[in-house]
PyMOL CGO cylinders between C-alpha atoms (Angstrom):
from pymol import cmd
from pymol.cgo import CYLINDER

trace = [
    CYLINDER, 1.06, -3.80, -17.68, -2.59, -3.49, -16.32, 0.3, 1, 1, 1, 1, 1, 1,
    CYLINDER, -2.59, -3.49, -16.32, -2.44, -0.49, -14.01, 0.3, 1, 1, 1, 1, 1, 1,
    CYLINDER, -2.44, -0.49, -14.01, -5.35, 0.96, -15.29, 0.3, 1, 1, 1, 1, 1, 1,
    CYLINDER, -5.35, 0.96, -15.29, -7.29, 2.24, -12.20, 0.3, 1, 1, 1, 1, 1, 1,
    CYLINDER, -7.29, 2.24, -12.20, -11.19, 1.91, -12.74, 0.3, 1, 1, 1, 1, 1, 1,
    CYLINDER, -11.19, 1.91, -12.74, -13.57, 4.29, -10.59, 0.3, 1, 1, 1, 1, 1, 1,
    CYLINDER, -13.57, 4.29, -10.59, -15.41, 1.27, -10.24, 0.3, 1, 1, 1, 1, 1, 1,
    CYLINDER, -15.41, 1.27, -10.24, -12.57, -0.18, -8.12, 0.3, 1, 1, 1, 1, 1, 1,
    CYLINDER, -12.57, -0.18, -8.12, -12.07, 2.35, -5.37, 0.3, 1, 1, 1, 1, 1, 1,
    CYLINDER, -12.07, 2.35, -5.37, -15.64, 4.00, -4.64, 0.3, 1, 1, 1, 1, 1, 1,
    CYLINDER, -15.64, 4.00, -4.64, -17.00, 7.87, -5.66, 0.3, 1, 1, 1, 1, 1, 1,
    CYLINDER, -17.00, 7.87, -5.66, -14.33, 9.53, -3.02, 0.3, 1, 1, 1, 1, 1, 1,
    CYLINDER, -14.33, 9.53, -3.02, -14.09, 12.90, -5.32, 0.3, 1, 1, 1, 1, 1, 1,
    CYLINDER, -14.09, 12.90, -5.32, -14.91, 15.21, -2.43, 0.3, 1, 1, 1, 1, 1, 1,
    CYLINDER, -14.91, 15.21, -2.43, -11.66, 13.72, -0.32, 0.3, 1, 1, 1, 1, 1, 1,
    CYLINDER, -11.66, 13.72, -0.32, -8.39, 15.23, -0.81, 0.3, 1, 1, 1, 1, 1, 1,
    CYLINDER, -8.39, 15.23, -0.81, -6.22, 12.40, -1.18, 0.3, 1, 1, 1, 1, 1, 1,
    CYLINDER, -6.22, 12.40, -1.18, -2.13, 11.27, -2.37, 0.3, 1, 1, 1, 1, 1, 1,
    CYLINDER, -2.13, 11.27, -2.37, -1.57, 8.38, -5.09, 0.3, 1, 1, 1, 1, 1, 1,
    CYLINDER, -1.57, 8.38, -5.09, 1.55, 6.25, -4.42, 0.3, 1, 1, 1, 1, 1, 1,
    CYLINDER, 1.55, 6.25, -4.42, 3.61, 3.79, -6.78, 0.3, 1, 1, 1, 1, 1, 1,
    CYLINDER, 3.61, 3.79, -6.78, 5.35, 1.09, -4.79, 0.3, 1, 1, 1, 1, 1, 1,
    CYLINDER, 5.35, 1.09, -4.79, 7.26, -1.81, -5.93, 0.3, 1, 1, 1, 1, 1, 1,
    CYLINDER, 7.26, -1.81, -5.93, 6.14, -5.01, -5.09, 0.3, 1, 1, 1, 1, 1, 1,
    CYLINDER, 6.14, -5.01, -5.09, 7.52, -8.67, -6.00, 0.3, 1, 1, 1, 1, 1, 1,
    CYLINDER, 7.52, -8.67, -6.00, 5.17, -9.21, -8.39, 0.3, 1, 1, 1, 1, 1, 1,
    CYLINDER, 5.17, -9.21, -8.39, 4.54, -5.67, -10.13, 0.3, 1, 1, 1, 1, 1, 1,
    CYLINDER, 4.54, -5.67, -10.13, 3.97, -1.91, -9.10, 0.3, 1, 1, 1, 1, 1, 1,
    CYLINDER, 3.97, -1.91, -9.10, 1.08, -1.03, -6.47, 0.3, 1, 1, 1, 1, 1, 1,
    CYLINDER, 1.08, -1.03, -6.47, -0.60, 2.31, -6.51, 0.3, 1, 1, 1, 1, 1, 1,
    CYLINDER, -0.60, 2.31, -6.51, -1.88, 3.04, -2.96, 0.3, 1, 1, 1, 1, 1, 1,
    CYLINDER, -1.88, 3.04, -2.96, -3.82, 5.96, -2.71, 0.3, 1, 1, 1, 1, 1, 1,
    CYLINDER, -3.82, 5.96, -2.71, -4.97, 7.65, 0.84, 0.3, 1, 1, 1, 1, 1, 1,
    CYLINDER, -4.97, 7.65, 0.84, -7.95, 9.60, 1.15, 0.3, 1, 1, 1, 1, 1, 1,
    CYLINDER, -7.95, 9.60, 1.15, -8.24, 12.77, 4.16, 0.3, 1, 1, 1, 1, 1, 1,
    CYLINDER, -8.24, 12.77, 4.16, -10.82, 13.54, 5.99, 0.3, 1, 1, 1, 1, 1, 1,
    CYLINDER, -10.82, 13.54, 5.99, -10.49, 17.13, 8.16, 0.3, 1, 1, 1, 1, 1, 1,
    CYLINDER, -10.49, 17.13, 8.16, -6.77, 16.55, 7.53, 0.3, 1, 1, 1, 1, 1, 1,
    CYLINDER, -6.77, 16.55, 7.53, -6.41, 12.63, 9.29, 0.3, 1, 1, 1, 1, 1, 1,
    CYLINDER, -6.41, 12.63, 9.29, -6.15, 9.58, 6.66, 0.3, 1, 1, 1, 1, 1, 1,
    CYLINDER, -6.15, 9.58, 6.66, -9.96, 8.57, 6.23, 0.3, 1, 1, 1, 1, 1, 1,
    CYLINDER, -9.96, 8.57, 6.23, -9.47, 5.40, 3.92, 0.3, 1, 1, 1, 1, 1, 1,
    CYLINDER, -9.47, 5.40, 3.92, -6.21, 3.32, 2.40, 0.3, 1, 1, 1, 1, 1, 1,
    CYLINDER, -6.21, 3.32, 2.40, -6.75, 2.22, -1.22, 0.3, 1, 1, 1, 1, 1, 1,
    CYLINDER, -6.75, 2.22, -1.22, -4.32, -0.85, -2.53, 0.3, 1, 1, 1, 1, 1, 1,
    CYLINDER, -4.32, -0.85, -2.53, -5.31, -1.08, -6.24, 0.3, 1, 1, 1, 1, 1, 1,
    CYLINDER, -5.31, -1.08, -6.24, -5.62, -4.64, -7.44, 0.3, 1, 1, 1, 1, 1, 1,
    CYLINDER, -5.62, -4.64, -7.44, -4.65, -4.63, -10.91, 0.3, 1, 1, 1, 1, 1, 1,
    CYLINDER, -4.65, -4.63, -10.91, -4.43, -7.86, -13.33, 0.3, 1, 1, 1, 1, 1, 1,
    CYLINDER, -4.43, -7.86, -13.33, -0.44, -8.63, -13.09, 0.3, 1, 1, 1, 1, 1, 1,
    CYLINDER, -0.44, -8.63, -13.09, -0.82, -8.97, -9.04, 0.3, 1, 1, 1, 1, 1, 1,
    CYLINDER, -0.82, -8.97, -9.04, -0.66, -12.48, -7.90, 0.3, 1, 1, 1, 1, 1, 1,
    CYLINDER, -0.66, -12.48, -7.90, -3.00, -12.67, -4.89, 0.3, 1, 1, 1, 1, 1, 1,
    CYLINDER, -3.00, -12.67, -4.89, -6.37, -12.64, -4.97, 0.3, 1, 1, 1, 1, 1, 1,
    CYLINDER, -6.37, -12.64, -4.97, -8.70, -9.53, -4.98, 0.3, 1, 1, 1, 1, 1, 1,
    CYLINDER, -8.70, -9.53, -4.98, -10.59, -10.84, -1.73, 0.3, 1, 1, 1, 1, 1, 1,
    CYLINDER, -10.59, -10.84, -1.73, -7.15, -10.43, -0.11, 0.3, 1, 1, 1, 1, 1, 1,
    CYLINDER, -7.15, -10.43, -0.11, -6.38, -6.92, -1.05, 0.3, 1, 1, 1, 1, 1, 1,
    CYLINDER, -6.38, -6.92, -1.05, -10.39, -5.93, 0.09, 0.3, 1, 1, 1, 1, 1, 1,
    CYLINDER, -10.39, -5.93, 0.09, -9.15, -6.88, 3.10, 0.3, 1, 1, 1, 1, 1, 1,
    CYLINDER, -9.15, -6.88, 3.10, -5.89, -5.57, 3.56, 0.3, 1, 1, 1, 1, 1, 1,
    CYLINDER, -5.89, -5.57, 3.56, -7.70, -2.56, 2.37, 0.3, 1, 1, 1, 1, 1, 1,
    CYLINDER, -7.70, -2.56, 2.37, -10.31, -2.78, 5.08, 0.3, 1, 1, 1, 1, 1, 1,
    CYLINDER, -10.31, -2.78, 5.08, -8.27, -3.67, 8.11, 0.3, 1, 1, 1, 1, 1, 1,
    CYLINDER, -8.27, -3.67, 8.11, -5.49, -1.13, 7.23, 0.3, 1, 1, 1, 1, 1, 1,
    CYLINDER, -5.49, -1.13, 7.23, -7.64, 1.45, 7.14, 0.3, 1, 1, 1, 1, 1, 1,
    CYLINDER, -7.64, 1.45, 7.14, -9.57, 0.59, 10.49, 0.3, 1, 1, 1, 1, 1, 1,
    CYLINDER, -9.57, 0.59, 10.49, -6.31, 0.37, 11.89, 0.3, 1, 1, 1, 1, 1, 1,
    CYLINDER, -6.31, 0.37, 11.89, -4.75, 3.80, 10.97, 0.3, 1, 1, 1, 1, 1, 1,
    CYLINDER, -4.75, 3.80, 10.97, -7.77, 5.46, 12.09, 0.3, 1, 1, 1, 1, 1, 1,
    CYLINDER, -7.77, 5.46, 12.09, -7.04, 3.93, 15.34, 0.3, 1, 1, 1, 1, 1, 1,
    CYLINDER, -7.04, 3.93, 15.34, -2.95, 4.19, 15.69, 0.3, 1, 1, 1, 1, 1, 1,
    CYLINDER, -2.95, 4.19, 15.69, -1.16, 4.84, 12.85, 0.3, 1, 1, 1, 1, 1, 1,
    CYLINDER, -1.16, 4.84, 12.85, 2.16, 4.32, 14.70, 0.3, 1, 1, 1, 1, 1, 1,
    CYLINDER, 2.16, 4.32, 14.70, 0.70, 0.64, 15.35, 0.3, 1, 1, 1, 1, 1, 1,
    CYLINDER, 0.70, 0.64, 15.35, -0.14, 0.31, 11.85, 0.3, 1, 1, 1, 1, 1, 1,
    CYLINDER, -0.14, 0.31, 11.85, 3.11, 1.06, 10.58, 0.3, 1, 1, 1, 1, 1, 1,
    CYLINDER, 3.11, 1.06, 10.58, 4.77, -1.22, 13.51, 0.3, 1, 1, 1, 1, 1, 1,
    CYLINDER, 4.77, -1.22, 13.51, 2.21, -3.75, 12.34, 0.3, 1, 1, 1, 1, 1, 1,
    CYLINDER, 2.21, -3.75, 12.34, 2.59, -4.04, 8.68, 0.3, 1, 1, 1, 1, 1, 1,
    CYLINDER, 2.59, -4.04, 8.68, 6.34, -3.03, 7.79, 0.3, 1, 1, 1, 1, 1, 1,
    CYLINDER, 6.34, -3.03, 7.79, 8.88, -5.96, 7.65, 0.3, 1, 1, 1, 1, 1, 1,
    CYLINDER, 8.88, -5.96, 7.65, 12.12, -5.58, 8.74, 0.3, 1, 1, 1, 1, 1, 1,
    CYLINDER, 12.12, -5.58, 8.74, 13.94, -7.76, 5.87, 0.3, 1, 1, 1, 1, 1, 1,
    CYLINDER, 13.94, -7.76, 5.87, 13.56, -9.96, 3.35, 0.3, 1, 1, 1, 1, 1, 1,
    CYLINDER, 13.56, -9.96, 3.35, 12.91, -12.89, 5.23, 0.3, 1, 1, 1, 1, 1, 1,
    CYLINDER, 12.91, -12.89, 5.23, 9.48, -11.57, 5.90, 0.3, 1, 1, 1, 1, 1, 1,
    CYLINDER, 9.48, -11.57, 5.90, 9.08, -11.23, 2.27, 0.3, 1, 1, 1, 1, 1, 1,
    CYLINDER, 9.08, -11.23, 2.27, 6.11, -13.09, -0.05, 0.3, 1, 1, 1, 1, 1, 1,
    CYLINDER, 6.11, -13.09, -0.05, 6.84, -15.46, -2.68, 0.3, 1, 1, 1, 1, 1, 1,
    CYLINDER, 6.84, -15.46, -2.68, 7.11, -13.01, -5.39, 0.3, 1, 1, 1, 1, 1, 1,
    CYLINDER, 7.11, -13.01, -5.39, 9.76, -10.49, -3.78, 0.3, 1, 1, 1, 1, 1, 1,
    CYLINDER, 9.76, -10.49, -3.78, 12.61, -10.93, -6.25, 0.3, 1, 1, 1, 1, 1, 1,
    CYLINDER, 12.61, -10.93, -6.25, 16.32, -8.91, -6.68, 0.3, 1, 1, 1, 1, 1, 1,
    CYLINDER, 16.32, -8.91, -6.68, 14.39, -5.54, -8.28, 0.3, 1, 1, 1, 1, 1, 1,
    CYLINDER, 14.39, -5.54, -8.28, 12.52, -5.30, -4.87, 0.3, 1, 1, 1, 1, 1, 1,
    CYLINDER, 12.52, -5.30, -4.87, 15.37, -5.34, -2.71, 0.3, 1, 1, 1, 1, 1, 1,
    CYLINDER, 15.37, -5.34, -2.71, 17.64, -3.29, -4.92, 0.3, 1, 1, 1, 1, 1, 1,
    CYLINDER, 17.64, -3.29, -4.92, 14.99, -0.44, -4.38, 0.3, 1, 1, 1, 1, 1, 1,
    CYLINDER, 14.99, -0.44, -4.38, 14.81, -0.99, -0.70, 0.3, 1, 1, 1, 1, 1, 1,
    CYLINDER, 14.81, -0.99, -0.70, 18.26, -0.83, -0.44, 0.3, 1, 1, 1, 1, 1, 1,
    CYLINDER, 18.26, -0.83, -0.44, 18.14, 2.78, -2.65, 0.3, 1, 1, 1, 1, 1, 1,
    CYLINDER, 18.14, 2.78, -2.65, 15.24, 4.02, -0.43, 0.3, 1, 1, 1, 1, 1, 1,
    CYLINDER, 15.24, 4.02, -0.43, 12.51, 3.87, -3.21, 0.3, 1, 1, 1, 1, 1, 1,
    CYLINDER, 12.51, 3.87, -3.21, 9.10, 3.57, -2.11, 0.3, 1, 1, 1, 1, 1, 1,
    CYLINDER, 9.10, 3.57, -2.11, 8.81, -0.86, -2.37, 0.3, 1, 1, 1, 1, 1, 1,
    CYLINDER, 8.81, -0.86, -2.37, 7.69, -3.06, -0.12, 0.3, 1, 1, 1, 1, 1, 1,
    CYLINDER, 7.69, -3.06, -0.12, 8.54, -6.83, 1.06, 0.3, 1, 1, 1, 1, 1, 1,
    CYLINDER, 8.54, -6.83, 1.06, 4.79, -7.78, 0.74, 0.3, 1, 1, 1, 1, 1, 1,
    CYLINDER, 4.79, -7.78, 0.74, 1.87, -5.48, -0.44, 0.3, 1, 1, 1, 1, 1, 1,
    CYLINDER, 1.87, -5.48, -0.44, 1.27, -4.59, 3.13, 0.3, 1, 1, 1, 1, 1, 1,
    CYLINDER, 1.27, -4.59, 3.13, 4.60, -3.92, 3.86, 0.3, 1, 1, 1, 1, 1, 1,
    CYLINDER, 4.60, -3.92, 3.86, 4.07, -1.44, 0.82, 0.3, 1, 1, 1, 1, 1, 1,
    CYLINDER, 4.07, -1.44, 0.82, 1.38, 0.13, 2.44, 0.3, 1, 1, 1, 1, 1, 1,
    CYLINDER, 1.38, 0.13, 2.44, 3.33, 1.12, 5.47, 0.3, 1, 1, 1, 1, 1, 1,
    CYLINDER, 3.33, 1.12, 5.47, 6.02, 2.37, 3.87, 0.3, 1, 1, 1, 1, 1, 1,
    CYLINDER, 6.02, 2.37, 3.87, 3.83, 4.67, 2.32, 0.3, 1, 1, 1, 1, 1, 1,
    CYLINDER, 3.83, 4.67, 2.32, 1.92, 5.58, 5.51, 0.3, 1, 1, 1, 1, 1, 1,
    CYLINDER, 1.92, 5.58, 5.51, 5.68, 6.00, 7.20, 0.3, 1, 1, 1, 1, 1, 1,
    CYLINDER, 5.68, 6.00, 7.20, 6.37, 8.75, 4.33, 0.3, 1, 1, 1, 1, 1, 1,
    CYLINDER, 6.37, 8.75, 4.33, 3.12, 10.68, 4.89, 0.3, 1, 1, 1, 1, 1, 1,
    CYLINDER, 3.12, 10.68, 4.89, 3.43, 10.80, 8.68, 0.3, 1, 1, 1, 1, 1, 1,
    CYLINDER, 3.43, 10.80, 8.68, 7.42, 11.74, 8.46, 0.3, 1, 1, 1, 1, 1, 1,
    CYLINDER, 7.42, 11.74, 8.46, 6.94, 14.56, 5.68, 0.3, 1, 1, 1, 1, 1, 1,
]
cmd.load_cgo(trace, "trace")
């Protein structure tokens, strides 16, 4: 499985705190990392790794207009990206998905559906 996360990938952010997710997605795991800034979310990171299905222009900007987003409303964001059920789901959502839903893991419809899942955990803890 190619989650191997390269520095490369996600920018020199070493002076940010910042959380590191797993999420299931229909077509593999996600790790979606957010980075603080004086304690608010400063920047959403959706790794692309080589098993995901969509393109890596895609995820730049999910990554982008997530993260503009929260800094605005993160109760929009959330309201925004998180599906309701499956029939929101992409292509790849299969049973393993929906099981975890179901069991309250951390997995997501779509990869942005992922993402605010996540961002619902961190702004209910």
């Amino acid at each position: 499985m190619g989650t191997e996360i390269k520095e490369a990938e996600i920018g020199n952010f070493e002076e940010y705190p910042s959380k590191t997710f797993r999420a299931r997605v229909g077509c593999d795991v996600v790790y979606i990392t957010i980075l603080f800034k004086d304690h608010t979310i400063f920047k959403l990171i959706l790794h692309h790794n080589k098993d995901l299905k969509c393109s890596r222009t895609m995820f730049d900007d999910l990554n982008k207009q997530t993260t503009f987003q929260t800094r605005r409303d993160l109760n929009q964001t959330i309201k925004d990206l998180i599906k309701p059920n499956e029939q929101y789901a992409c292509e790849e959502c299969n049973i393993f998905v929906k099981r975890a839903i179901k069991q309250n893991k951390l997995a997501g419809y779509t990869c942005g559906d992922a993402m605010a899942r996540v961002l619902l955990k961190e702004r209910d803890k």
